[in-house]
C-alpha positions in Angstrom: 0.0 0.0 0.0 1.3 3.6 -0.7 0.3 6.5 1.4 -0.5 10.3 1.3 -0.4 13.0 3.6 -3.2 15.1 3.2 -2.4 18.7 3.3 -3.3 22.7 1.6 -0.9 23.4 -0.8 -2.1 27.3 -0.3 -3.0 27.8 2.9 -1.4 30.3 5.1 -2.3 29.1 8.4 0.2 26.9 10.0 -2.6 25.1 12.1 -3.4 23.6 8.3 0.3 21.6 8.8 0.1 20.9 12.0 -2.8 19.0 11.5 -1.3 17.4 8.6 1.9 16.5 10.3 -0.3 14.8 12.9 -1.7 12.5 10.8 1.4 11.6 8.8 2.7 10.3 12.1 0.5 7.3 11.6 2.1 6.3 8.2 4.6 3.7 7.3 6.0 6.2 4.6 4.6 9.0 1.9 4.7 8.3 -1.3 2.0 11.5 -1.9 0.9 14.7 -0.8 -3.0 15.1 -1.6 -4.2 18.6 -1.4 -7.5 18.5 0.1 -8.6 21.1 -2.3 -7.8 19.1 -5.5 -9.6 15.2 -4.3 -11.4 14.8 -7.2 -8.0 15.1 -9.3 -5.7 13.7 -7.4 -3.7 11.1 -9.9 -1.3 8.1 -8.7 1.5 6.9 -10.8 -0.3 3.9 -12.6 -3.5 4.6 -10.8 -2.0 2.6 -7.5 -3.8 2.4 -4.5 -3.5 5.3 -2.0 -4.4 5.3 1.6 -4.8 8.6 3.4 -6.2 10.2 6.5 -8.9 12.2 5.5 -8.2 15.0 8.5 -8.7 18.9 7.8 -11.0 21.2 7.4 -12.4 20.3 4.2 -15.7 20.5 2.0 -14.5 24.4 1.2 -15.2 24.0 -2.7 -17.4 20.6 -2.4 -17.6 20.5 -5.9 -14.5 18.5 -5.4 -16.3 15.7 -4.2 -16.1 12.5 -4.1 -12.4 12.1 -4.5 -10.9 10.4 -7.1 -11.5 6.3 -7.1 -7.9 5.6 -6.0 -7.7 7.1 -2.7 -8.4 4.7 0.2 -9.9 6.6 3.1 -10.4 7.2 6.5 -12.1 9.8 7.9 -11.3 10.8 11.4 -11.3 14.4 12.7 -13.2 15.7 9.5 -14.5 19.4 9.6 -17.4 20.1 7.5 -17.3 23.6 6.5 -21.1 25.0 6.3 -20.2 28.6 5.3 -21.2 29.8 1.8 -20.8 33.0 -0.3 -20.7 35.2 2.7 -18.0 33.0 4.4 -15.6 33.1 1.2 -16.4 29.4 0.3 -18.6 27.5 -2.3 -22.3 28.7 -2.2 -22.8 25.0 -2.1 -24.0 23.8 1.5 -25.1 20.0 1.3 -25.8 19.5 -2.5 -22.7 17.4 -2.7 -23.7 14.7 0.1 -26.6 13.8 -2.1 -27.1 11.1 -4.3 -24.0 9.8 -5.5 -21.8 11.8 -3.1 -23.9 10.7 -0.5 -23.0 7.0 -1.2 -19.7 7.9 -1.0 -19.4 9.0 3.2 -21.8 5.8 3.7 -20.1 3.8 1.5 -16.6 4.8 3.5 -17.8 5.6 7.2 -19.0 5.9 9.7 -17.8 9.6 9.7 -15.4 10.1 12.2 -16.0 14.3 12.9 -13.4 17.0 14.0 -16.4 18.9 16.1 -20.0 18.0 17.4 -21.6 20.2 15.1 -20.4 18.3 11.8 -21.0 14.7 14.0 -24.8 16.5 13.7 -24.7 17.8 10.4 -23.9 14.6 8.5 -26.6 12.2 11.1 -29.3 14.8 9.5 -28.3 13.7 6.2 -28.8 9.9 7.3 -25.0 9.6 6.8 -23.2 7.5 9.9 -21.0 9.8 12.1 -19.6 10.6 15.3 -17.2 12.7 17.5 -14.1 11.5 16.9 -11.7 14.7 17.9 -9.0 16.4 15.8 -5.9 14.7 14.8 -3.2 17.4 16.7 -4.7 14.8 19.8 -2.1 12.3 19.2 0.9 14.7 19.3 4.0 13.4 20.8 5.5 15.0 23.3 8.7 16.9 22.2 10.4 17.8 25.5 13.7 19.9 26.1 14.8 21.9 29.0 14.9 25.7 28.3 18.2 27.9 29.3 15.3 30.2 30.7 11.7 30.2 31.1 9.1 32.0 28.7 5.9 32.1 28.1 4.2 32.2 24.6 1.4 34.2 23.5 0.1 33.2 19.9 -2.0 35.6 17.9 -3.4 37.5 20.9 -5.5 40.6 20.6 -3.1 43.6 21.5 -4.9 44.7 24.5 -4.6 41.0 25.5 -1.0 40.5 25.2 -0.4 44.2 26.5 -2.4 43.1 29.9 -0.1 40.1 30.1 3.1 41.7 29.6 1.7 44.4 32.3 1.1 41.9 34.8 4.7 39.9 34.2 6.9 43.2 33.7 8.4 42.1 37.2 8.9 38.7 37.2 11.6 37.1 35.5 10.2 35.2 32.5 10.7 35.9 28.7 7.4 36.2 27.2 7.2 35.1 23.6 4.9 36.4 20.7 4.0 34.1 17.9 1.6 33.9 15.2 0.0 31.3 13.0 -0.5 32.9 10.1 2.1 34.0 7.2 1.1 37.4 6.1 4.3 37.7 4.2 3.4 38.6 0.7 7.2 37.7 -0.6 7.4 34.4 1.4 5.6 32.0 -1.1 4.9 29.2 1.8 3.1 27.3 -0.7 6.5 26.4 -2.9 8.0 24.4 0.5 8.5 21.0 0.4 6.5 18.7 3.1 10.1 17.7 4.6 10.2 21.9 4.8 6.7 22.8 5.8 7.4 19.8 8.6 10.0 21.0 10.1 8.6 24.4 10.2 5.6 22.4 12.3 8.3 20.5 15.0 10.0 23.5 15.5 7.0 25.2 16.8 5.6 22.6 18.5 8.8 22.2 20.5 8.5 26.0 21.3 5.2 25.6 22.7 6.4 22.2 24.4 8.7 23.9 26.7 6.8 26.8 27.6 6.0 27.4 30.6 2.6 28.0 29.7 1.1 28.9 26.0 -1.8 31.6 26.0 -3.4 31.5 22.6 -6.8 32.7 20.5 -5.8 29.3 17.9 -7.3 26.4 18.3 -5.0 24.5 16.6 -2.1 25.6 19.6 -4.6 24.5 22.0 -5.4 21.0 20.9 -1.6 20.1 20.7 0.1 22.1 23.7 -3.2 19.4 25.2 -1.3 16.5 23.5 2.0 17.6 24.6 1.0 18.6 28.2 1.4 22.0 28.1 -0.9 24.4 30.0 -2.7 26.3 28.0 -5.4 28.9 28.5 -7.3 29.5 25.5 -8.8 32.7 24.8 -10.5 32.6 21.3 -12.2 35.6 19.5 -15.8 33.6 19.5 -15.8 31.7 21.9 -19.5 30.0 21.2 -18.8 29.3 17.5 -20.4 26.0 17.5 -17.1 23.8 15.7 -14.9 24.7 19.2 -17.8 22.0 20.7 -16.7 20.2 23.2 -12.9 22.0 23.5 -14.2 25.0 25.0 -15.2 22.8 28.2 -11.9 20.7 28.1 -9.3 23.7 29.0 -9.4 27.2 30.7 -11.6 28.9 28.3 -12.2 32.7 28.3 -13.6 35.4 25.8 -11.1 38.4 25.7 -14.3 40.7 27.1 -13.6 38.6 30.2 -10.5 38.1 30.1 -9.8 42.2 30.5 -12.2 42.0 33.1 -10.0 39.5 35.1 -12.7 36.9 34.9 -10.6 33.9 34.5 -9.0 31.3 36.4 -5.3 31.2 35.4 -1.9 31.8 36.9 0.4 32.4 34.4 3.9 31.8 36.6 2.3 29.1 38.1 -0.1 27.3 35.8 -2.6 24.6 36.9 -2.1 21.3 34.5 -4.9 21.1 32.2 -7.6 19.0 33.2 -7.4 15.7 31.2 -10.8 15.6 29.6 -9.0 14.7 26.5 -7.5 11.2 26.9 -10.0 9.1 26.7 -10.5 10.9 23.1 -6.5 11.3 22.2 -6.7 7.2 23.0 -9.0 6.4 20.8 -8.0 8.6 18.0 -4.9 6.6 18.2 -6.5 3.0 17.8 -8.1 3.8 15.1 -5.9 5.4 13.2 -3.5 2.7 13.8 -5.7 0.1 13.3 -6.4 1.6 9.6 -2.9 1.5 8.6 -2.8 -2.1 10.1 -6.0 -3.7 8.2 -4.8 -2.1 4.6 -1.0 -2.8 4.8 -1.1 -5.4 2.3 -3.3 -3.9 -0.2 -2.5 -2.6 -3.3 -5.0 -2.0 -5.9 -7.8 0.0 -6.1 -10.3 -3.5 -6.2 -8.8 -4.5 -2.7 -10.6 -1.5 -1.2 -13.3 0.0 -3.3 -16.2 0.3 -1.6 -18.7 2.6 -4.0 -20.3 1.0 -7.0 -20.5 4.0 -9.3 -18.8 3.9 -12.5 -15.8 6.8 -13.6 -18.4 8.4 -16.0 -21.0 9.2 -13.4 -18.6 10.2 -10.7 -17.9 12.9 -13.1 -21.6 13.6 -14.2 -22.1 14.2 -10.6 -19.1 16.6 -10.3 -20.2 18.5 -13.4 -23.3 19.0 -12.0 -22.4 19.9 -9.0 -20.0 22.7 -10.6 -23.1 23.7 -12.9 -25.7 24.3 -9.8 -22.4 26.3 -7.6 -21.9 28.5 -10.4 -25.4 29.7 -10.4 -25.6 29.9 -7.1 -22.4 32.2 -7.1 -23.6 33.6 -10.3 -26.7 35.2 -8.8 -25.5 37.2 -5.7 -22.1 38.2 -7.9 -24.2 39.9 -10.5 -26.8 41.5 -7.8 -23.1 43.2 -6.3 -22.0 44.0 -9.4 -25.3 46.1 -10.2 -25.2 47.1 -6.6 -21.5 48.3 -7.0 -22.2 50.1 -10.8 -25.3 51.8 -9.3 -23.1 53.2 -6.5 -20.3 54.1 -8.6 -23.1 56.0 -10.7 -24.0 57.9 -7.6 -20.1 58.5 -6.9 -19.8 60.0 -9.6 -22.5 62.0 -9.6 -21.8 63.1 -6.1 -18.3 64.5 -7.7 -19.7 66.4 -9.8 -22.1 68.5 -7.6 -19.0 68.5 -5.7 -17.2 70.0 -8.1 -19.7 72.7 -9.5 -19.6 74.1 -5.5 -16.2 74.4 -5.9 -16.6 76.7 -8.7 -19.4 78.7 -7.4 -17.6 78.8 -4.2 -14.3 80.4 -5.8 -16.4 83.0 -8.6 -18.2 84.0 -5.2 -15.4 84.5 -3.3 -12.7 86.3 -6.3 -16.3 88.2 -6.5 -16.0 89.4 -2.5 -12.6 89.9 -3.2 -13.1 91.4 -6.4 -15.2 94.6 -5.5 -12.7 96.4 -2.4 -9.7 95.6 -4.3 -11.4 97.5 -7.6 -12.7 99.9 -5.6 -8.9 100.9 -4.1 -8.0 100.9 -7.4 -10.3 103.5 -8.7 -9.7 105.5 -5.6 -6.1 105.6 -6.3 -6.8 106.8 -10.0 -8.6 109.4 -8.5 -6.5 110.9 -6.5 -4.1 110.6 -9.4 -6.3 112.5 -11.7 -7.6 114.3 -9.4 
């Protein structure tokens, strides 16, 4: 059997890899990266069989879907992203877990979910599923003594990390600022190799390892520095967006309203080990991933594993429909903002040019104001002259 990582090519937040690097713990070797993004394209040299951990937060296009026939998966710690147009994502919501897709997730499940709501989401649609947690559980630990002890703060608001910094100016600890997302324009993340974009994920993991505590808006610094041991207090910017359900109730969890109010239970020279609600889950994560990579060792062909009984030609049917009914979906609401945005323009311009005609009437009255003593001194002093 070969294997993939599946990963973003493009994405910019580093809680993408880490998730990815999670999973690709579990694998004997990879022989592919599989950009969740591009499933229903992905190719294999001679069309071999491909397992791979379907973990990330995926369904963002969903007209990719159902992968292509030579990927064997399993999906554990699945995110299903329900945004649309608004949310800068397909205006697709659950079109693509009909008919044929549909037979897909059955065909491959049960569903094992990232987050409650998506557990919920996919039982509505009759598809098997359940809370299975998100792969950064299963981090190893990656301990090293520090020459001195720091504290990291990742992506904090600035009043936030400005209150922290406040209450530590007197003790003696380094406090750390990190972030998880690459906003530099020139640094073309995407063009890393996985052996790069990996290393980039166990060097900061080993940061956040030996911290003496890690204080954080990400959840994707939470979950691990919860694998690794780490206290963490988690202070995200919506707190009661549903896909943080159950986390929020696993860990020191605080909005940053309360947080400035001092409402919160955490003591950041001398932090309280996180509770533990997340073994049980971390434990089970780890069966079953292992246990997927155990029962499919030997296979090697796409007819030791395929599950679906479609045929190549309707998979793609499917797809093309799917693309058809998303791009009149999109179409719609684009063109309504277009004719919103030329109407306003209209008025813009419109605006400008009364604008600019007070201008003008503003200066002819005012050179007339001026106009009439300066004449007038004129006249007077021709007078005189003449006079």
């Amino acid at each position: 059997m070969k294997y993939g990582v599946l990963y973003h090519r493009y994405t910019k937040n580093l809680g993408d890899d880490i998730q990815a690097y999670a999973s690709s713990r579990f694998l004997p070797q990879i022989d592919y990266m599989v950009d969740r993004e591009e499933l229903d394209t992905f190719k294999s040299k001679n069309n071999e069989a491909v397992s791979v951990i379907m973990s990330a937060w995926m369904f963002r296009k969903k007209w990719n879907w159902p992968p292509a026939p030579n990927i064997n998966p399993l999906f554990v710690g699945t995110h299903m992203i329900r945004k649309t147009v608004e949310g800068k994502a397909s205006p697709l919501l659950d079109e693509c877990f009909k008919g044929l897709g549909k037979d897909y997730l059955q065909s491959y499940g049960p569903v094992g979910c990232r987050d409650e709501p998506t557990a919920k989401f996919f039982k509505k649609l009759s598809i098997d599923s359940f809370f299975a947690g998100c792969i950064t559980l299963t981090l190893p630990e990656f301990k090293k003594k520090p020459k001195k002890e720091y504290i990291c703060l990742v992506d904090l608001p600035k009043n936030v990390e400005n209150k922290i910094k406040n209450e530590l100016k007197d003790e003696d600890i380094e406090i750390r600022t990190y972030t998880h997302i690459n906003r530099d324009p020139n640094n073309q993340f995407y063009d890393m190799t996985w052996e790069e974009r990996a290393k980039n994920v166990e060097e900061r993991l080993q940061i956040y390892q030996n911290a003496k505590c890690v204080v954080t808006i990400r959840l994707h610094a939470t979950l691990p520095c919860l694998a690794m041991g780490v206290p963490v207090l988690w202070i995200p910017l919506n707190p009661n967006w549903a896909r943080f359900d159950p986390y929020r109730n696993w860990i020191e969890c605080v909005s940053p309203e309360d947080f400035m109010n001092d409402n919160y239970n955490f003591d950041f020279m001398n932090p309280t080990p996180n509770p533990g609600k997340h073994l049980e889950t971390r434990e089970k994560l780890i069966e079953i991933n292992q246990n997927f990579i155990e029962e499919n060792k030997n296979k090697k062909t796409i007819e030791d594993f395929i599950k679906t009984n479609y045929t190549e030609e309707e998979r793609k049917d499917f797809q093309f429909n799917l693309m058809k009914t998303g791009l009149d979906k999109w179409l719609r609401p684009s063109m309504d903002m277009v004719n919103k945005t030329t109407k306003q323009q209209k008025e813009i311009e419109k605006l400008k040019k009364q604008v600019e005609k007070l201008k003008i009437q503003k200066q002819k009255s005012e050179l007339k104001l001026w106009g009439r003593p300066f004449f007038q001194k004129v006249k007077d002093k021709l007078s005189k002259l003449f006079n």
